[in-house]
C-alpha positions in Angstrom: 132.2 134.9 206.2 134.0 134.5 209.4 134.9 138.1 211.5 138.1 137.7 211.9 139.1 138.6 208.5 142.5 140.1 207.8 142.0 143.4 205.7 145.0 144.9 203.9 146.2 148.4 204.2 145.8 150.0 201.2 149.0 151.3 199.3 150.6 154.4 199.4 149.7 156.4 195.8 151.3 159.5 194.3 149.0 162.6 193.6 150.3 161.9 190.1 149.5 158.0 189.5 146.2 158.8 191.2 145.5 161.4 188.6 146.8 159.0 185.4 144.4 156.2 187.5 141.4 158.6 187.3 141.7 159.6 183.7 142.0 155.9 182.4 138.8 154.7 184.4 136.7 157.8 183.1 138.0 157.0 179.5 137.0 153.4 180.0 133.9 154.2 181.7 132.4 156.7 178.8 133.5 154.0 176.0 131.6 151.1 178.0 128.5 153.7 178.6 128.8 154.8 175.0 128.9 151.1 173.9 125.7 150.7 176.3 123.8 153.7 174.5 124.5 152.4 171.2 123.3 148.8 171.9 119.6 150.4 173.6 119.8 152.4 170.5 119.8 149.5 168.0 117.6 147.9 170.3 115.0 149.8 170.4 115.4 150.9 166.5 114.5 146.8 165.7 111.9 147.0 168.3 110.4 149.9 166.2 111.2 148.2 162.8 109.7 144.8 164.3 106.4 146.6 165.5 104.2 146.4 162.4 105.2 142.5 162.0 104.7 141.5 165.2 101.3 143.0 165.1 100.2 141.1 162.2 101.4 138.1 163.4 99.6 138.7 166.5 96.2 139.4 164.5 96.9 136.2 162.6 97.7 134.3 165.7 94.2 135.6 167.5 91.9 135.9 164.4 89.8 133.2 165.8 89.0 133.8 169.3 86.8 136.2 170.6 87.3 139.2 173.1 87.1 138.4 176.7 83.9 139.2 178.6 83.3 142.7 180.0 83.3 141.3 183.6 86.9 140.2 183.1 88.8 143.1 181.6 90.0 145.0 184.0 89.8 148.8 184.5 86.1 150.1 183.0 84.7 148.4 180.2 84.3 149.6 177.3 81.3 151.6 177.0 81.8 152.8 180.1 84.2 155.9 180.6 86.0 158.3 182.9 83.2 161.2 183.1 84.8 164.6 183.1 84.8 166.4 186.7 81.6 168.8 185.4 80.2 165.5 184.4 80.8 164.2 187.8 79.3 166.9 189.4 76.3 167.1 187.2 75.8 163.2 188.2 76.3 164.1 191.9 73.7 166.9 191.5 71.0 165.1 189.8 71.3 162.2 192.3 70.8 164.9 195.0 68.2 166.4 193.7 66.3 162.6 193.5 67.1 162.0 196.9 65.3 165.4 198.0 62.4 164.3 195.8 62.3 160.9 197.1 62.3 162.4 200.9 59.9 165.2 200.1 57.8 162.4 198.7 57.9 159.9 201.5 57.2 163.0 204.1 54.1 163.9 202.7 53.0 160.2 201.9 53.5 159.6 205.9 51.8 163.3 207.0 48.8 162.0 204.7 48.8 158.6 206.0 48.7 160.3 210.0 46.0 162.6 209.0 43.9 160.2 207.3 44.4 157.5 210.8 43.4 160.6 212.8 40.4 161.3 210.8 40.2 157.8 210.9 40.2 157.2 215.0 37.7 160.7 215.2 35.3 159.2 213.2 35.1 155.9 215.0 35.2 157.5 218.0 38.3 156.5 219.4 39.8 160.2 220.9 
């Protein structure tokens, strides 16, 4: 669209032909949203009507094909499932509390392992 347009002024309008304008648009405007209403309203009463067939047809349809795999569902699979936040914390806790056991573990395997080289090197004479 080029710039150089020509825009018309706009009309001079009574307060009283504005006010007779105004009521005949809102008039027209609540029939057409009314009319809108009315058609999502029938819509979504077949839609609930429909529901029952449509799943039964669907179960017909798919009655011979199996479930996809675990791996390609998305989301968490079936057995698995969102763990409460007590759970959570529980989980946390115990995996904590391996951790420390593993480290406590290791330390004393390694402290063993230096005393027994020490014992070791003093016995062949190495210090």
């Amino acid at each position: 669209m080029s710039s150089n347009v020509r825009v018309r002024k706009p009309s001079a309008k009574t307060a009283k032909s504005l006010t007779q304008q105004d009521k005949a648009a809102n008039t027209r405007t609540l029939k057409e949203k009314t009319d809108d209403l009315q058609t999502r309203i029938l819509r979504v009463e077949m839609d609930i009507v429909s529901a029952s067939r449509q799943a039964q047809e669907r179960r017909i349809k798919y009655r011979d094909t199996l479930p996809p795999e675990p791996s390609a569902r998305r989301g968490f699979a079936q057995g698995e499932r969102r763990l409460t936040l007590a759970q959570t914390r529980a989980r946390n806790r115990k995996t904590m509390v391996q951790w420390a056991e593993f480290a406590v573990t290791a330390i004393i395997l390694i402290g063993a392992c230096a005393w027994l080289y020490q014992w070791w090197m003093r016995t062949q004479g190495g210090f």
